[in-house]
PDB file of the backbone (N, CA, C, O) and the ligand in Angstrom, with CONECT records:
HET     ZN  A 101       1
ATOM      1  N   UNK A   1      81.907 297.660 258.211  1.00  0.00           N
ATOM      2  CA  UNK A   1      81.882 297.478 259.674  1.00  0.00           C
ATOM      3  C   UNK A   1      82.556 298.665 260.371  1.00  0.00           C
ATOM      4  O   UNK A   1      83.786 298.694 260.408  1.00  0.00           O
ATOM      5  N   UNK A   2      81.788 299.706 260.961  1.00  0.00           N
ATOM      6  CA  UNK A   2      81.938 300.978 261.445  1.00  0.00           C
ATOM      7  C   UNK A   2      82.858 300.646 262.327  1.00  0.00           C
ATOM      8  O   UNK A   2      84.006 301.071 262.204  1.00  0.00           O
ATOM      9  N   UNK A   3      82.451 299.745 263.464  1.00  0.00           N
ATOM     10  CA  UNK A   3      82.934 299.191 264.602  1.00  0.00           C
ATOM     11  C   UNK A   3      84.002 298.699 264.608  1.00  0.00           C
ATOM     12  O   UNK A   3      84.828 299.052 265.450  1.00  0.00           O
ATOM     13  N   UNK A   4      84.290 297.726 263.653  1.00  0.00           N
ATOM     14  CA  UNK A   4      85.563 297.075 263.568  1.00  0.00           C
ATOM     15  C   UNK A   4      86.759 298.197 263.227  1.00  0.00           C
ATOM     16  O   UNK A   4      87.864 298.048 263.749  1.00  0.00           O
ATOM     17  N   UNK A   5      86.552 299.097 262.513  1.00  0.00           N
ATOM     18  CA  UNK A   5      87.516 300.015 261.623  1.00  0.00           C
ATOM     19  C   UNK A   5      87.990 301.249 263.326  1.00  0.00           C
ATOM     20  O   UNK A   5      88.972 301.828 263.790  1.00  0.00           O
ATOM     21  N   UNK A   6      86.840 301.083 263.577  1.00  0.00           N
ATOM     22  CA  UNK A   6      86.468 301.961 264.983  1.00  0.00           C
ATOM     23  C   UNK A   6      88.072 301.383 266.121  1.00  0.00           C
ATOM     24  O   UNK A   6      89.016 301.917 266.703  1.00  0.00           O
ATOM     25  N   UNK A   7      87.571 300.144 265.909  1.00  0.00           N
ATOM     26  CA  UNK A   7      88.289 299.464 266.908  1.00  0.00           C
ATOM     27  C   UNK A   7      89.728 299.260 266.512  1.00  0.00           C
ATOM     28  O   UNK A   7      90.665 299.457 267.285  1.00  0.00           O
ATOM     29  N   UNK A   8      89.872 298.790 265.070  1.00  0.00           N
ATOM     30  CA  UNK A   8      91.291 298.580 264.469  1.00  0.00           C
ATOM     31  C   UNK A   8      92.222 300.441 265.004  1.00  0.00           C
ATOM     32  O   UNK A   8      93.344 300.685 265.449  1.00  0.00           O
ATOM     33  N   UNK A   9      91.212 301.199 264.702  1.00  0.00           N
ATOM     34  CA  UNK A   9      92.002 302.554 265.053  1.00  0.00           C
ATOM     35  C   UNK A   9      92.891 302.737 266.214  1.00  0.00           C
ATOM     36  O   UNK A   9      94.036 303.100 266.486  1.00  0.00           O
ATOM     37  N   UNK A  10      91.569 302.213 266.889  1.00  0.00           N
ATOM     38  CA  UNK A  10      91.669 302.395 268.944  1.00  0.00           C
ATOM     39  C   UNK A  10      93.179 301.968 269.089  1.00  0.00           C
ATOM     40  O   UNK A  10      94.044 302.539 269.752  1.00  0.00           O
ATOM     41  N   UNK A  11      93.297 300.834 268.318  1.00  0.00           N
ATOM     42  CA  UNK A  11      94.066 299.716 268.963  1.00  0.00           C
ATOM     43  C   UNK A  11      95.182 300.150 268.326  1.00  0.00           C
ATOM     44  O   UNK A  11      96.269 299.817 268.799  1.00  0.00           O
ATOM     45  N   UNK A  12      95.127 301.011 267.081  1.00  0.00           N
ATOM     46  CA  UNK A  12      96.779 301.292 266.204  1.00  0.00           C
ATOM     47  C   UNK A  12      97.296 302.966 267.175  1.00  0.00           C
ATOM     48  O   UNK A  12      98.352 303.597 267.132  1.00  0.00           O
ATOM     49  N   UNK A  13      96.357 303.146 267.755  1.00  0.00           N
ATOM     50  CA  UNK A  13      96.525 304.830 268.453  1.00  0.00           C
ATOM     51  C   UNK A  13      97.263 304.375 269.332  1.00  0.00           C
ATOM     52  O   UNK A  13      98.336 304.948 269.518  1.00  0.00           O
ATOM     53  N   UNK A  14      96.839 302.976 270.298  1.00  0.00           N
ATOM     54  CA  UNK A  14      96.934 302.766 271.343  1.00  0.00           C
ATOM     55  C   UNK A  14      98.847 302.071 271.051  1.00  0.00           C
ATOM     56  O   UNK A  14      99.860 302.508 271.598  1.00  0.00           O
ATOM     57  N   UNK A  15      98.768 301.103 270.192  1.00  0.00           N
ATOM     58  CA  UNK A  15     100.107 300.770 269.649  1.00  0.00           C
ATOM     59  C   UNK A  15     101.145 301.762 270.237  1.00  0.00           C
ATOM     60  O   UNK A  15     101.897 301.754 271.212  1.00  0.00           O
ATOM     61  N   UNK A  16     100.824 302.732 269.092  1.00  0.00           N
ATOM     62  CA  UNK A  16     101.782 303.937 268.748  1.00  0.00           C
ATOM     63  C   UNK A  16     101.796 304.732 269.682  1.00  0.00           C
ATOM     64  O   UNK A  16     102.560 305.667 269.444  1.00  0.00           O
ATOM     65  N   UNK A  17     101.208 304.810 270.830  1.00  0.00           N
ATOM     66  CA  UNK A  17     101.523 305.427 272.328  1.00  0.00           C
ATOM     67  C   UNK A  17     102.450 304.813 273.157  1.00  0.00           C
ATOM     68  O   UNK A  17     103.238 305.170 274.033  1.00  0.00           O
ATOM     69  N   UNK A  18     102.213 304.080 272.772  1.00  0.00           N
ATOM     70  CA  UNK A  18     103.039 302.699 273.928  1.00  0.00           C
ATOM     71  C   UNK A  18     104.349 302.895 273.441  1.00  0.00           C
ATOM     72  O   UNK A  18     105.320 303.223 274.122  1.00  0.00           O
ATOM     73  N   UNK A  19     104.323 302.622 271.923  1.00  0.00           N
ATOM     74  CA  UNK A  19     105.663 302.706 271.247  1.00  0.00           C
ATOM     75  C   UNK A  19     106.335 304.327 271.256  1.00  0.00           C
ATOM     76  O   UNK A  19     107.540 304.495 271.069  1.00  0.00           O
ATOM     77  N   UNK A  20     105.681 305.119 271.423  1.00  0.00           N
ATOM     78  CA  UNK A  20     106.513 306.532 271.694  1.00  0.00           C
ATOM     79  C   UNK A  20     107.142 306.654 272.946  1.00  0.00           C
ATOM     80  O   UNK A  20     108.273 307.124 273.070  1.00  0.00           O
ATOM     81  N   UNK A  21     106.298 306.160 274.083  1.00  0.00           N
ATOM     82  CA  UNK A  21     106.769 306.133 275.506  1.00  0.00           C
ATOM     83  C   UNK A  21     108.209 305.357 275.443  1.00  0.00           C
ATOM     84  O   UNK A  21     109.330 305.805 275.686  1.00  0.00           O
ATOM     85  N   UNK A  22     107.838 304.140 275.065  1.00  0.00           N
ATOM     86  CA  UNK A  22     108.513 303.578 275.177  1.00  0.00           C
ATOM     87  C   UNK A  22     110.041 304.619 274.568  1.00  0.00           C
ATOM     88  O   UNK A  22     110.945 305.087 275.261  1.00  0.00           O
ATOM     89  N   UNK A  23     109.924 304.672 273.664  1.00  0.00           N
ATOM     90  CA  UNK A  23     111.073 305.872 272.641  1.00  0.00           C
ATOM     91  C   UNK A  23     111.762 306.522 273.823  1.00  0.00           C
ATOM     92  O   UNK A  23     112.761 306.354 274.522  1.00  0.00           O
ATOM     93  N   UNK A  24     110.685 307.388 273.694  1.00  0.00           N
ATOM     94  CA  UNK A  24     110.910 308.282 274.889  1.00  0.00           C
ATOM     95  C   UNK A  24     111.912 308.334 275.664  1.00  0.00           C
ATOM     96  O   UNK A  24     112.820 309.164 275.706  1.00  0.00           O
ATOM     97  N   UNK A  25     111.668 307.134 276.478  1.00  0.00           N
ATOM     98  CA  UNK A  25     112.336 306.704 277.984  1.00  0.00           C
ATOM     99  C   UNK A  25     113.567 306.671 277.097  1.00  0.00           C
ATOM    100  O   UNK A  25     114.513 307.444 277.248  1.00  0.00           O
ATOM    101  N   UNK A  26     113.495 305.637 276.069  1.00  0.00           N
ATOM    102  CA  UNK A  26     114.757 305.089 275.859  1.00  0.00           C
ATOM    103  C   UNK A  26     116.077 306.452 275.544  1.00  0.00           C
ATOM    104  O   UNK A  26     117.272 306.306 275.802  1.00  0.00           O
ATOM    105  N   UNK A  27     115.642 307.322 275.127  1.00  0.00           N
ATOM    106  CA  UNK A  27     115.745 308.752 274.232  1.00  0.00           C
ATOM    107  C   UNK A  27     116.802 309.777 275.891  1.00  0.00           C
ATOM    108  O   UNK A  27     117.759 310.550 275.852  1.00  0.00           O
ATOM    109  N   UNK A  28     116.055 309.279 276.978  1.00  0.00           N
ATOM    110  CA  UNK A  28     116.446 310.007 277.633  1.00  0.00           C
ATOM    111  C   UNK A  28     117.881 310.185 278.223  1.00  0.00           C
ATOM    112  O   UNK A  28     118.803 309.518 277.753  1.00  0.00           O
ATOM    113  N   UNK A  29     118.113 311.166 279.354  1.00  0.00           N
ATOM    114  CA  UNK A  29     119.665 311.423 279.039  1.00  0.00           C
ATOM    115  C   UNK A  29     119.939 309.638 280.159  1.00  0.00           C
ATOM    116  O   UNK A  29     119.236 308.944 280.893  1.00  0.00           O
ATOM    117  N   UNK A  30     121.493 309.614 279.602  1.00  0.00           N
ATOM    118  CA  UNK A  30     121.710 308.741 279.957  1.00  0.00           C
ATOM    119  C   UNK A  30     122.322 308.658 281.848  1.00  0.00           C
ATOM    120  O   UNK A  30     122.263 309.652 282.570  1.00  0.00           O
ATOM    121  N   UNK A  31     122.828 307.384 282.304  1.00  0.00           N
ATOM    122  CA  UNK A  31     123.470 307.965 283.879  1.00  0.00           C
ATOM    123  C   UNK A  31     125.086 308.289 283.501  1.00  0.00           C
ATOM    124  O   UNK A  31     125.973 307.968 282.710  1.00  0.00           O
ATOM    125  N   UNK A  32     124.879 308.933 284.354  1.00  0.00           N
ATOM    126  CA  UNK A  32     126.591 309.991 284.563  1.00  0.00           C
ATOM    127  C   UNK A  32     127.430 308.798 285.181  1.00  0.00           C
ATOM    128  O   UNK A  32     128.643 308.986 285.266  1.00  0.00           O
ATOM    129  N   UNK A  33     127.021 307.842 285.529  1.00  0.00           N
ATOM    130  CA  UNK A  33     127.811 306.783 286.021  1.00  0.00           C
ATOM    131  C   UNK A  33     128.156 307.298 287.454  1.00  0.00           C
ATOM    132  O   UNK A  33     129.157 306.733 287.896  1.00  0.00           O
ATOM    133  N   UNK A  34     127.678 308.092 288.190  1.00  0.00           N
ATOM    134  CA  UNK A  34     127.904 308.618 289.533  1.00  0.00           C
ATOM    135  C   UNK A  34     126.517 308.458 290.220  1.00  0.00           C
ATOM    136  O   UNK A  34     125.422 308.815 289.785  1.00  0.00           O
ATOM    137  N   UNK A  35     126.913 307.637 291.773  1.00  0.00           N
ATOM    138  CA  UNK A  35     125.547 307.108 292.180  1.00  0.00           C
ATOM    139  C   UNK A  35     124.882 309.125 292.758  1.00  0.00           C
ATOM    140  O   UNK A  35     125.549 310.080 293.157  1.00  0.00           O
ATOM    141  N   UNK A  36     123.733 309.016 292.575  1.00  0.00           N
ATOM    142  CA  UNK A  36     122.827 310.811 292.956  1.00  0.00           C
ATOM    143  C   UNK A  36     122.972 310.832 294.529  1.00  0.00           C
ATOM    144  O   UNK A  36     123.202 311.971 294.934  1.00  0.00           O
ATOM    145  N   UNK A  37     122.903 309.906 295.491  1.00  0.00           N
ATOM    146  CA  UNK A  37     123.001 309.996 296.410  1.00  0.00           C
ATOM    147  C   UNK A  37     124.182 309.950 297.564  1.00  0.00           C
ATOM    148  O   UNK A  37     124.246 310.713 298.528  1.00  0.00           O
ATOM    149  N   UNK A  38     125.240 308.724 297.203  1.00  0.00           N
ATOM    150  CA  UNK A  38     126.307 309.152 298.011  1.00  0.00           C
ATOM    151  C   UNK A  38     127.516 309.307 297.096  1.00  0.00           C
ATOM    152  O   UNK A  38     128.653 309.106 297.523  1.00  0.00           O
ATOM    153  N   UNK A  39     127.234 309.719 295.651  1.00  0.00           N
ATOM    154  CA  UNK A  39     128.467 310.136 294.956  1.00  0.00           C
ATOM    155  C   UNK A  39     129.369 309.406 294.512  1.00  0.00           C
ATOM    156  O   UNK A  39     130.351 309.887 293.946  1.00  0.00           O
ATOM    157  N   UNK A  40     129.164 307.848 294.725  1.00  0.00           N
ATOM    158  CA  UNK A  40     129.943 307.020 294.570  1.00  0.00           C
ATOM    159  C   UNK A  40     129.972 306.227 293.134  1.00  0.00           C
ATOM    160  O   UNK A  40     128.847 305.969 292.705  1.00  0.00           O
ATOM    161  N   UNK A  41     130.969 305.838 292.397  1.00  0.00           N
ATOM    162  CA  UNK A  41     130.779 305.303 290.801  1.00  0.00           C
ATOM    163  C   UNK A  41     129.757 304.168 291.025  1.00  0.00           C
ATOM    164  O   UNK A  41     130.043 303.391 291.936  1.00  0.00           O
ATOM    165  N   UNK A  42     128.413 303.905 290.228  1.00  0.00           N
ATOM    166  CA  UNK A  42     127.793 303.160 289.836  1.00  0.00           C
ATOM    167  C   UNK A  42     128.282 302.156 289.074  1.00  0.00           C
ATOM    168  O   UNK A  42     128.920 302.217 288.023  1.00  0.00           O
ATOM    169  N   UNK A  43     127.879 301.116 289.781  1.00  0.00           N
ATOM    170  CA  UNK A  43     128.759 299.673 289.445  1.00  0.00           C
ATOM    171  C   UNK A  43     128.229 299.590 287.771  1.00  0.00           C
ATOM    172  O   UNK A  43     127.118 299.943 287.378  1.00  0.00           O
ATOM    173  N   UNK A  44     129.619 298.885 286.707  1.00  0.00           N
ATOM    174  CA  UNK A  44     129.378 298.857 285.311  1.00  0.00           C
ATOM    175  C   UNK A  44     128.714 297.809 284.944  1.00  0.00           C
ATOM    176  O   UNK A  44     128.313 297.694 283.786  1.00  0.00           O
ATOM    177  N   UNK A  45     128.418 296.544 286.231  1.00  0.00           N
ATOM    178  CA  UNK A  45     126.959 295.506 285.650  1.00  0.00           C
ATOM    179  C   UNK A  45     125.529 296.176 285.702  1.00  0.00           C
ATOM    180  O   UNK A  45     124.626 295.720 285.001  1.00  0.00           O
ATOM    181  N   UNK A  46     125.274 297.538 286.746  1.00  0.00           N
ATOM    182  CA  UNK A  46     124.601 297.798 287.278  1.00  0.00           C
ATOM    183  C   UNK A  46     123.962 298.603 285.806  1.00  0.00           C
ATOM    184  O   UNK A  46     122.812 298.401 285.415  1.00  0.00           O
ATOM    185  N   UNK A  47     124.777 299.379 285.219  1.00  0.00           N
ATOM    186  CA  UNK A  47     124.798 300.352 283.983  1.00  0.00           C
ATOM    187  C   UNK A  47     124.761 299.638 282.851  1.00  0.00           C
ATOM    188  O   UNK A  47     124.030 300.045 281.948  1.00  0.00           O
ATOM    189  N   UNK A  48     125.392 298.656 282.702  1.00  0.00           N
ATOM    190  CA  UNK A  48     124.531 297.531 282.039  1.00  0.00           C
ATOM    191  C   UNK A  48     122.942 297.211 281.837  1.00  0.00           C
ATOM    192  O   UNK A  48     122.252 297.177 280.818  1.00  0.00           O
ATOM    193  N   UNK A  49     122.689 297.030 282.973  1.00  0.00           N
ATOM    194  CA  UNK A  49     121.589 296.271 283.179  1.00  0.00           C
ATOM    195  C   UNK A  49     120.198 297.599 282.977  1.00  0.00           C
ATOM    196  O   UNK A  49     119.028 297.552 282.596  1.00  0.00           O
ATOM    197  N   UNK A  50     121.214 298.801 283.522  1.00  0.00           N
ATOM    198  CA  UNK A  50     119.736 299.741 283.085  1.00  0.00           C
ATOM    199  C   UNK A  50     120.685 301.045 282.904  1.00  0.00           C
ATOM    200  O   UNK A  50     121.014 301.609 283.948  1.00  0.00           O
ATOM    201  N   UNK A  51     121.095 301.509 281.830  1.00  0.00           N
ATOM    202  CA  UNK A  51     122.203 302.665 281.538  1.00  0.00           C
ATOM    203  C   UNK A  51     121.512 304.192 282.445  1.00  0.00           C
ATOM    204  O   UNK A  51     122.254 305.135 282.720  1.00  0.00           O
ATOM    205  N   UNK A  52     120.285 304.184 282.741  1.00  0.00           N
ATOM    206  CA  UNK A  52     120.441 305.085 283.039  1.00  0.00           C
ATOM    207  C   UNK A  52     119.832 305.218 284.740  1.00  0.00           C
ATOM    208  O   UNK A  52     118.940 305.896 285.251  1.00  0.00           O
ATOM    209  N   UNK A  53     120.629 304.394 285.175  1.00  0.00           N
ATOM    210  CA  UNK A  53     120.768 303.838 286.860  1.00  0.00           C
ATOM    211  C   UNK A  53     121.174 305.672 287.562  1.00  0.00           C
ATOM    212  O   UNK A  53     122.089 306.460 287.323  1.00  0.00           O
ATOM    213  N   UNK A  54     120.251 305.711 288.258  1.00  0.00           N
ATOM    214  CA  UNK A  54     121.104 306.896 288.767  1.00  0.00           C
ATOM    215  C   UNK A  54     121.338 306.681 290.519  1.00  0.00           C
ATOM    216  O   UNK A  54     121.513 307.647 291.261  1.00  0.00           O
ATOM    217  N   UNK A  55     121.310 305.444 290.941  1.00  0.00           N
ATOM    218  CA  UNK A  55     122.109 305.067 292.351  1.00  0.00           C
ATOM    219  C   UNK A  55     122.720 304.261 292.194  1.00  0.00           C
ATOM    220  O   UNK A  55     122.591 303.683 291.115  1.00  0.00           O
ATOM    221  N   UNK A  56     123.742 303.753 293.178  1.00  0.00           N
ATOM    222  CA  UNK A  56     124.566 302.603 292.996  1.00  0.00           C
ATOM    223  C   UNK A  56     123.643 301.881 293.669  1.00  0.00           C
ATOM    224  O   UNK A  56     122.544 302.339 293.982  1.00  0.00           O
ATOM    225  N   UNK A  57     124.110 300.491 293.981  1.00  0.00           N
ATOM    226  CA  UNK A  57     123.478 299.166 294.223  1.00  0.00           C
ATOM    227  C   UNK A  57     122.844 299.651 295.667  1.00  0.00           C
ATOM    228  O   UNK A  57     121.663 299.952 295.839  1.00  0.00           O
ATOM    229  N   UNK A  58     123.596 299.658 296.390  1.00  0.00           N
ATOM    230  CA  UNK A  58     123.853 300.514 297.910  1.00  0.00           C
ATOM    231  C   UNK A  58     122.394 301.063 298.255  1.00  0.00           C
ATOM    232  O   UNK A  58     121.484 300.543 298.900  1.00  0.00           O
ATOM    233  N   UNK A  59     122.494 302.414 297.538  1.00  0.00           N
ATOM    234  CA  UNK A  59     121.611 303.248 297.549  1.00  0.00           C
ATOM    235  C   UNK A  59     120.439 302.961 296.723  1.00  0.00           C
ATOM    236  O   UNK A  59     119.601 303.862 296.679  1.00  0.00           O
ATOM    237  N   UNK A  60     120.202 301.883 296.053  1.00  0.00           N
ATOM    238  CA  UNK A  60     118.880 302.130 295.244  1.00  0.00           C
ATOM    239  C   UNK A  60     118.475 300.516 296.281  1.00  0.00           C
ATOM    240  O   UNK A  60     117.347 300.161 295.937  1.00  0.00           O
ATOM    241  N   UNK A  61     118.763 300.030 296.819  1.00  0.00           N
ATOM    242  CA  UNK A  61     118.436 298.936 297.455  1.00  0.00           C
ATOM    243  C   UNK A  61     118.143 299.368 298.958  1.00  0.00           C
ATOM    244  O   UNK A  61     117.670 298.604 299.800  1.00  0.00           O
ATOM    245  N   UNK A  62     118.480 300.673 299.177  1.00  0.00           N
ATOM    246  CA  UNK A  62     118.518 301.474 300.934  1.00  0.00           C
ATOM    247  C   UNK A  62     116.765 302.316 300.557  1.00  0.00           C
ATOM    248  O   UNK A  62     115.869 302.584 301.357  1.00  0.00           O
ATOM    249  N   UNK A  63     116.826 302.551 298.955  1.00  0.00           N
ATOM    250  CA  UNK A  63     115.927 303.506 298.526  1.00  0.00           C
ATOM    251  C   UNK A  63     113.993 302.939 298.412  1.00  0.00           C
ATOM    252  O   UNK A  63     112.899 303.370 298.775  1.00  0.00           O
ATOM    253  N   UNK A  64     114.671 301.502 297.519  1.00  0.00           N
ATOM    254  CA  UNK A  64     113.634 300.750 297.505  1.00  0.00           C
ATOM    255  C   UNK A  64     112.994 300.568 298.817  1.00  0.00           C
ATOM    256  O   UNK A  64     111.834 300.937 299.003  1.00  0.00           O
ATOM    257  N   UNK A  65     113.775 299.957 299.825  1.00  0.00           N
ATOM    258  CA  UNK A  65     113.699 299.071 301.138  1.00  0.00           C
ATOM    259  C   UNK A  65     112.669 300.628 301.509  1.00  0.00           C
ATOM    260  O   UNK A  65     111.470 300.350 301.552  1.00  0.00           O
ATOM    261  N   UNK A  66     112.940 301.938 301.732  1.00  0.00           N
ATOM    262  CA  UNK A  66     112.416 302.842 302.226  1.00  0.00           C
ATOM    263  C   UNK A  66     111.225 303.421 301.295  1.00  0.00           C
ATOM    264  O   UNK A  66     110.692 304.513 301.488  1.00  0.00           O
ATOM    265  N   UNK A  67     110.873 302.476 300.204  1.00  0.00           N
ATOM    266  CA  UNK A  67     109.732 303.056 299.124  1.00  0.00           C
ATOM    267  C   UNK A  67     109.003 301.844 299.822  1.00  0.00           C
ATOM    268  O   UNK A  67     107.935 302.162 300.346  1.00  0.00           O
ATOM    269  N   UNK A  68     109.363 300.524 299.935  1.00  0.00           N
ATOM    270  CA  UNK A  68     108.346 299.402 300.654  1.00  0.00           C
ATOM    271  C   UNK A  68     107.889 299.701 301.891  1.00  0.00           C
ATOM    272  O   UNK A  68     106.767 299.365 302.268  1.00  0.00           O
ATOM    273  N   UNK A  69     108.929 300.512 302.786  1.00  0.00           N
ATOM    274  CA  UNK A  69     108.340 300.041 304.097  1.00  0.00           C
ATOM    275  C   UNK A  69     107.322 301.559 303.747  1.00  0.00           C
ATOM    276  O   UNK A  69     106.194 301.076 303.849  1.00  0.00           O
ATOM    277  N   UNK A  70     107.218 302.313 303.576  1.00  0.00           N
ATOM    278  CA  UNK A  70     106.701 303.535 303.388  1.00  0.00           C
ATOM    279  C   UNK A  70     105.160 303.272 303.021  1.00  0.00           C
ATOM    280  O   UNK A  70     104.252 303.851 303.618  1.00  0.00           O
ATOM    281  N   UNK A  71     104.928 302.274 301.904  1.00  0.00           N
ATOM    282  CA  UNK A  71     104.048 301.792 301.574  1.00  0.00           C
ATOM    283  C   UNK A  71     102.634 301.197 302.627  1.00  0.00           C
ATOM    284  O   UNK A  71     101.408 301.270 302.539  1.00  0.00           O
ATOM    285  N   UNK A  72     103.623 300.595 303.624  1.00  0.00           N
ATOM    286  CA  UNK A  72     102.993 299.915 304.650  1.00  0.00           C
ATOM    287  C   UNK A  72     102.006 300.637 305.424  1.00  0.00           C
ATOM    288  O   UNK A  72     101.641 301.751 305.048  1.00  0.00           O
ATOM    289  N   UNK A  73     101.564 300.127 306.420  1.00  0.00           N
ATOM    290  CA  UNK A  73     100.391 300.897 307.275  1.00  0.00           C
ATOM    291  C   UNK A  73     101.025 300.752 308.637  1.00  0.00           C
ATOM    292  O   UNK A  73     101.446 299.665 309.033  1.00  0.00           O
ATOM    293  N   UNK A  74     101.104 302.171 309.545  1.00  0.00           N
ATOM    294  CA  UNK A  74     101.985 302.049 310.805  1.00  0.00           C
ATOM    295  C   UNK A  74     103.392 301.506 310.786  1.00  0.00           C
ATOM    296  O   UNK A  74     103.627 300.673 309.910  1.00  0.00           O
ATOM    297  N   UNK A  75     104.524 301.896 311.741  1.00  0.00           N
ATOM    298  CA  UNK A  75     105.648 301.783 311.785  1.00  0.00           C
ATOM    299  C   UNK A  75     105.963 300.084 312.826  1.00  0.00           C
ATOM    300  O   UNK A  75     106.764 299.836 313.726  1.00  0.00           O
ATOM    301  N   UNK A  76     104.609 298.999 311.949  1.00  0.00           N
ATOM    302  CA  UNK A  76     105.272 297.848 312.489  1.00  0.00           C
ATOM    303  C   UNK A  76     106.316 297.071 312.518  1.00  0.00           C
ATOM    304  O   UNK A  76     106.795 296.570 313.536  1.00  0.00           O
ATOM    305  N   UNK A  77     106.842 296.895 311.029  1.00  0.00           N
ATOM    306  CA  UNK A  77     108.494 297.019 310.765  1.00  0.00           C
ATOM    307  C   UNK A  77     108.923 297.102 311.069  1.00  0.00           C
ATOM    308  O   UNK A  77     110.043 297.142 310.558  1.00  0.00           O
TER     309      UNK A  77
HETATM  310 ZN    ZN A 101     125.135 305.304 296.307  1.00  0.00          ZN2+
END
């Protein structure tokens, strides 16, 4: 079965991509524990929760809020 062997491949290529990315990310440098934007120490639940946080709570919640509304259509907001 050409197809099946075809497909078992697809799917072990596809695996092992996912699983390198994944590596990857994990691989990368870690946070300095200093928020990038107003310089302030990044809270240690925060670095917890994702080590390589590079805003504090503050700023990645001021950052998001300005990635959503950005998203939107016109300044109805
Ligand atoms: Zn900050």
């Amino acid at each position: 079965m050409d197809d099946l062997d075809y497909a078992a491949e697809r799917a072990q290529v596809f695996t092992e991509a996912a699983l390198q990315s994944v590596l990857g990310r994990m691989a990368g440098p870690p946070s300095t524990g200093v928020c990038r934007s107003c310089t302030d120490t990044i809270e240690a639940e925060r670095l917890r929760a994702n080590p390589k946080a590079k805003l504090c709570a503050c700023c990645a919640a001021e950052e998001e809020h300005h990635r959503l509304r950005s998203h939107r259509c016109g300044p109805r907001s």
